[in-house]
N, C-alpha and C positions, 0 to 999 in steps of 0.2 A: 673684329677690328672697328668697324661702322657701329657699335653697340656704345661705345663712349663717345657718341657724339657732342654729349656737354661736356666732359671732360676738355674730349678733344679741342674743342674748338677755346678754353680756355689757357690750353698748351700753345693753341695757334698763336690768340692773341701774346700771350710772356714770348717766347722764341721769335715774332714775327721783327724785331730790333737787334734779333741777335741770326744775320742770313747763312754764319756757318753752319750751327747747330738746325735749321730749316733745312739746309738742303742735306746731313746727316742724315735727320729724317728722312726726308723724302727720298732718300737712296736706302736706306732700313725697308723702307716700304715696296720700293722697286723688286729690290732683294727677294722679297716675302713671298710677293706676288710670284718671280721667277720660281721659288720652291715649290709653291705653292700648285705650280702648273707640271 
């Protein structure tokens, strides 16, 4: 997940205007992490 850090951080900036799609994410990720354990 931390291996597209350019990407990433280019997604940050586009989505960071639009806080619905932000916090999708960051609950996708929440998500990930719970499976993930």
């Amino acid at each position: 997940m931390k291996k597209d850090n350019s990407l990433d951080g280019k997604f940050s900036k586009r989505f960071s205007k639009q806080p619905l799609l932000q916090k999708a994410r960051t609950a996708a990720e929440r998500l990930s992490d719970i499976f993930e354990e």
